[in-house]
C-alpha positions in Angstrom: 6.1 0.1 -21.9 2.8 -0.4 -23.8 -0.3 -2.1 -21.7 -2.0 -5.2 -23.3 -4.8 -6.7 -20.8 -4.0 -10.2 -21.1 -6.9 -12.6 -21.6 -6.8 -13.6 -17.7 -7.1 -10.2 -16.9 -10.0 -9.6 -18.9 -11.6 -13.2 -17.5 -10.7 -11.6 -13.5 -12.6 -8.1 -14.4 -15.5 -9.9 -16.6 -15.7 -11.8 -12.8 -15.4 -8.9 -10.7 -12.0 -10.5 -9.7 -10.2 -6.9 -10.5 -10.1 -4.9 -6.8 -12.0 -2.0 -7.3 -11.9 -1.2 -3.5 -8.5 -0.2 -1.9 -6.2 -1.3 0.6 -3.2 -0.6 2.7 -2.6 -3.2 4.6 -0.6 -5.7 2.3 1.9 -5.2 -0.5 1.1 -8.6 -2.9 4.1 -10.5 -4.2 3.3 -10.3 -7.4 3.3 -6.2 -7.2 6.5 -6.4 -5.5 7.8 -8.4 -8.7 6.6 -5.9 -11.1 8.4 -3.2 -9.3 11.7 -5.1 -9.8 10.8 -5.5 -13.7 10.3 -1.7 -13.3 13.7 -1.3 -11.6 14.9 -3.4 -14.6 13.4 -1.0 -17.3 15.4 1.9 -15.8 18.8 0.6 -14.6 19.0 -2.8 -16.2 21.6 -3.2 -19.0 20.0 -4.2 -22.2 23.5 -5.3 -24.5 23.6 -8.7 -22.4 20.5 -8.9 -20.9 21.3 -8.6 -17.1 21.2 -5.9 -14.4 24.7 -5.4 -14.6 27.5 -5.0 -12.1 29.1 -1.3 -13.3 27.9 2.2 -14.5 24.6 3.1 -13.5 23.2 0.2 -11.9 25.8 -0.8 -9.7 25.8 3.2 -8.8 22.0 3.7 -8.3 21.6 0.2 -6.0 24.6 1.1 -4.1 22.7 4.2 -3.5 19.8 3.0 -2.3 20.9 0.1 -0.4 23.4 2.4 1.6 21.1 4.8 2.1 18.2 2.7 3.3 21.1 0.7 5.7 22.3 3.9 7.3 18.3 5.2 8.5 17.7 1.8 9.5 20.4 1.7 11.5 21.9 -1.6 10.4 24.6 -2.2 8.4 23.5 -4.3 5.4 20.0 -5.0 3.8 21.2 -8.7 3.4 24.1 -10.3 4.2 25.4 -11.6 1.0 24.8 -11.0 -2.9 26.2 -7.7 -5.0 24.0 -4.3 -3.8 21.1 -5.1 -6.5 20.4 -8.6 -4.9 20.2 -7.1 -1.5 17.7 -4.7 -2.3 15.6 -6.9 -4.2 15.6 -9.6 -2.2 14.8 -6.8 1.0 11.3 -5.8 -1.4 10.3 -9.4 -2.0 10.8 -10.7 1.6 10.3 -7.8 3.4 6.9 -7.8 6.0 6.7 -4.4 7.2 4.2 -2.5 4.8 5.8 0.7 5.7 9.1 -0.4 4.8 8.2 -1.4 1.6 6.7 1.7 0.5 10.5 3.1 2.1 12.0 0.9 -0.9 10.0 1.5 -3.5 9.5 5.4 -3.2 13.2 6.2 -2.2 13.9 4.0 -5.2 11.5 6.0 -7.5 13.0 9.4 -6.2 16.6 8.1 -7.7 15.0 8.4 -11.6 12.6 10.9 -10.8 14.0 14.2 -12.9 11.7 16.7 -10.8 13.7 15.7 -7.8 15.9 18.7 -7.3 17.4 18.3 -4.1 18.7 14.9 -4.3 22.2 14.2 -5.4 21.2 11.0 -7.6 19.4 13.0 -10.7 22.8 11.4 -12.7 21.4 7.6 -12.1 19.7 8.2 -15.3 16.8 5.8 -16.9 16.9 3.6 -19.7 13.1 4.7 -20.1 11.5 7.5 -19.7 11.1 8.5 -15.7 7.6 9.7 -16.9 6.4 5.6 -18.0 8.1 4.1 -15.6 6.2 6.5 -12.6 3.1 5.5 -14.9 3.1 2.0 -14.6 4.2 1.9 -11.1 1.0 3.6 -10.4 -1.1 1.6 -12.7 0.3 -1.3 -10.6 -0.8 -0.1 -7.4 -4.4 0.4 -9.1 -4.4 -2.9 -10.5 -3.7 -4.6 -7.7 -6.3 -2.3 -5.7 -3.3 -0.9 -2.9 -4.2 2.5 -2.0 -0.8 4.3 -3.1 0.4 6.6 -5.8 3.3 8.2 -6.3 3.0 11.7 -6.6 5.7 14.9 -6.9 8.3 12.7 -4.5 6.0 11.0 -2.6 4.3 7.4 -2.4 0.9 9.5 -0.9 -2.0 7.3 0.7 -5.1 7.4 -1.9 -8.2 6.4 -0.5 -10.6 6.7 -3.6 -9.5 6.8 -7.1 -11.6 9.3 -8.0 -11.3 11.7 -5.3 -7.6 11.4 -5.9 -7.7 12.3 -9.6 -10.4 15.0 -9.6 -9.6 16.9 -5.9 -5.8 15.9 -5.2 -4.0 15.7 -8.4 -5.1 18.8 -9.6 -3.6 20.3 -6.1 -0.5 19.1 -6.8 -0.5 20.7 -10.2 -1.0 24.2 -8.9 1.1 23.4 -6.1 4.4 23.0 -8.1 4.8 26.6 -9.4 7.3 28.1 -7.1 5.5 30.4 -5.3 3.5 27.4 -3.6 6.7 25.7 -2.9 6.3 26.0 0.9 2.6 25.2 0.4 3.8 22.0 -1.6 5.9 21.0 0.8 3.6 21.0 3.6 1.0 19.0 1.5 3.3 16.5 0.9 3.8 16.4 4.7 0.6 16.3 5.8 0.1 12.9 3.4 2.7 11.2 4.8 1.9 12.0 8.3 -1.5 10.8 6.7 0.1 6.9 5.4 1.8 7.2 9.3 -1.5 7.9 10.7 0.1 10.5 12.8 -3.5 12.2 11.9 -2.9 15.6 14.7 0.3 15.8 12.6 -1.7 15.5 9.6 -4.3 18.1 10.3 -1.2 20.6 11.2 0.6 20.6 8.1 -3.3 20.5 6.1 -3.8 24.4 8.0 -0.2 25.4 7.5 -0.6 24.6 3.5 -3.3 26.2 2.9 -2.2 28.8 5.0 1.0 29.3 2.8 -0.7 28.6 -0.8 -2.9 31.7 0.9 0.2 34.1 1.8 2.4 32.9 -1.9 -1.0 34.6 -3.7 -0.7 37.8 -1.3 3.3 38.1 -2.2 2.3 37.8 -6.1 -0.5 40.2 -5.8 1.7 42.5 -3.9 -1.2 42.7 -1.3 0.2 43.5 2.5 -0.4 40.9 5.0 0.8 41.2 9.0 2.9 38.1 9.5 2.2 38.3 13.0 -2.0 37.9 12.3 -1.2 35.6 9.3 -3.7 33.2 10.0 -6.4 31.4 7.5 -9.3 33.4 8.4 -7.2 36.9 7.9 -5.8 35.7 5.1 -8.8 34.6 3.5 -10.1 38.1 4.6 -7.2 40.0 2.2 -8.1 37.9 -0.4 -11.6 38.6 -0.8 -10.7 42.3 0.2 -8.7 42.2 -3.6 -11.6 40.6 -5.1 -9.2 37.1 -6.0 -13.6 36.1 -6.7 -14.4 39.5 -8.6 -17.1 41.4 -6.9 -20.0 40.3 -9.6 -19.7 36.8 -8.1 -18.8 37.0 -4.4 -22.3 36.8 -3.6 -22.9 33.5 -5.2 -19.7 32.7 -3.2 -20.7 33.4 0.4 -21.3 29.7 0.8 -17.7 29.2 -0.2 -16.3 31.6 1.8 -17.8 30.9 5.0 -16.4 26.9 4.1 -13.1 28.2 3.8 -12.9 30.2 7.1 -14.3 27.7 9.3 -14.3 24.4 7.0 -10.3 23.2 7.1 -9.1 26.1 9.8 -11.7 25.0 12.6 -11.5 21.5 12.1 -7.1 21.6 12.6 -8.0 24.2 15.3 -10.9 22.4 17.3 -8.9 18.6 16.7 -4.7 19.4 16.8 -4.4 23.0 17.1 -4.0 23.7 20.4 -3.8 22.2 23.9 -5.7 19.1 23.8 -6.2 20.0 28.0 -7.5 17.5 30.5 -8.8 14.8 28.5 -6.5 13.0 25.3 -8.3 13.5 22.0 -7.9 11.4 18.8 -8.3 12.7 15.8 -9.8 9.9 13.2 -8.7 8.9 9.7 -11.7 9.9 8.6 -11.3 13.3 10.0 -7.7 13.9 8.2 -8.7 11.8 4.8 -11.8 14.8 5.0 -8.7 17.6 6.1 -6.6 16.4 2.9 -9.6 16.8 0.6 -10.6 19.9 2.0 -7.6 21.0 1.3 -7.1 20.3 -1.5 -10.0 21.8 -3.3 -9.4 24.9 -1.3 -5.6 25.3 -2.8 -6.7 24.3 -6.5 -9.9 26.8 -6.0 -7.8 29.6 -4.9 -4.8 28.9 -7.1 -7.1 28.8 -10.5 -8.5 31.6 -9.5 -5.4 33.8 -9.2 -4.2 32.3 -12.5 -8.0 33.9 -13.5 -7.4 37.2 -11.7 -6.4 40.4 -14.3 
């Protein structure tokens, strides 16, 4: 679909009107509404004009309403209407922020061609999955609600920028199969992030870059002990192979010494281990820092393999 900026919309941003500040607290209706007109890009059936009843859009709701009935635990999303009313009508009326994001991403992840291990890559799109992901993000922005959909996911974003210069570029490195459990563990540690389940968070941060660490020792063919695998010895076998050639490592002592204490002693000191006596809490300012962190650390490392001769 091509964007025009309506003449409101230009008024609302001429005002300051246009959110520039995100939230996560609240899903507007009318952003609900343009994820159904999404849903009707991709499934609906354009020779009468409807959503149709058969083929793939009877298929792909069917799909998703089951699905989401059976991990709820209930047996229906609504009680009457064919499976493409119930599932609408569950977005639109629905309270619980977390479910909606349920809906919308498990929806996404039925068109989404990168998704391997689903069984739903034949509900095919009328549109390409590529602009249909597109505007569901620019949606989100627009509306100023701190989600994007990213490689699977509907990821908590916290600042536009940060996302697109630090996280995106992450997830770029991280989808070259050697990063695949790296990948995985990112995308964990985000949606332990939206769950603010922020010890869990910090866990699966370490573990990431721990594993984007070990998928560059594997390439390299450079030993490591499995058993001492940890960030700072990994970091240490890195540098011992010059991944930063030798002529710059002194400019990168700095660096260094941020990634063996920066992300590993803030998971170690806040999740890592035994929290003892005393209950500690780790903030969401501490794990939004921990997903950053990690994620320069991973592109850093990855682009400089891809360097490496």
């Amino acid at each position: 679909m091509k964007f025009y900026e309506l003449f409101s919309k230009r008024q609302k941003r001429k005002r300051g009107r246009i959110p520039d500040v995100y939230q996560c607290e609240a899903i507007p209706e009318k952003l609900r509404v343009q994820v159904v007109h999404i849903w009707r890009d991709v499934w609906g059936e354009a020779e009468n004009d409807n959503w149709g009843f058969s083929g793939r859009a009877y298929e792909a709701f069917s799909h998703i309403h089951n699905y989401l009935s059976r991990e709820y635990g209930i047996f229906t999303l609504g009680k009457e209407g064919e499976p493409f009313e119930k599932v609408i009508n569950f977005l639109l009326n629905t309270k619980e922020i977390e479910t909606v994001i349920d809906v919308i991403e498990f929806s996404v992840r039925c068109f989404d061609p990168e998704i391997s291990d689903d069984n739903n890559r034949h509900f095919y799109s009328n549109v390409p999955p590529d602009a249909a992901i597109n505007e569901l993000n620019k949606r989100f922005r627009e509306h100023g609600v701190g989600y994007q959909y990213e490689s699977g996911l509907i990821i908590q974003v916290d600042s536009q920028f940060v996302h697109n210069e630090v996280v995106k570029p992450a997830f770029r490195v991280l989808s070259n199969p050697i990063y695949k459990g790296a990948n995985e563990e990112f995308l964990s540690a985000h949606a332990h992030y939206r769950k603010h389940k922020y010890k869990e968070c910090l866990n699966d941060c370490l573990k990431a870059f721990e594993s984007c660490l070990k998928g560059i020792c594997k390439k390299r063919g450079w030993h490591y002990d499995e058993n001492r695998a940890n960030a700072k010895y990994l970091i240490q076998i890195v540098f011992d192979n010059e991944l930063i050639p030798t002529y710059l490592q002194s400019h990168f002592s700095a660096l260094k010494s941020t990634l063996e204490s920066g992300l590993p002693t803030v998971r170690n000191r806040e999740a890592g281990h035994g929290q003892g006596p005393e209950k500690t809490d780790v903030s969401e300012s501490l794990a939004a820092y921990a997903l950053h962190l990690t994620a320069s650390n991973i592109h850093f490392l990855a682009k400089a393999d891809e360097e490496l001769k």
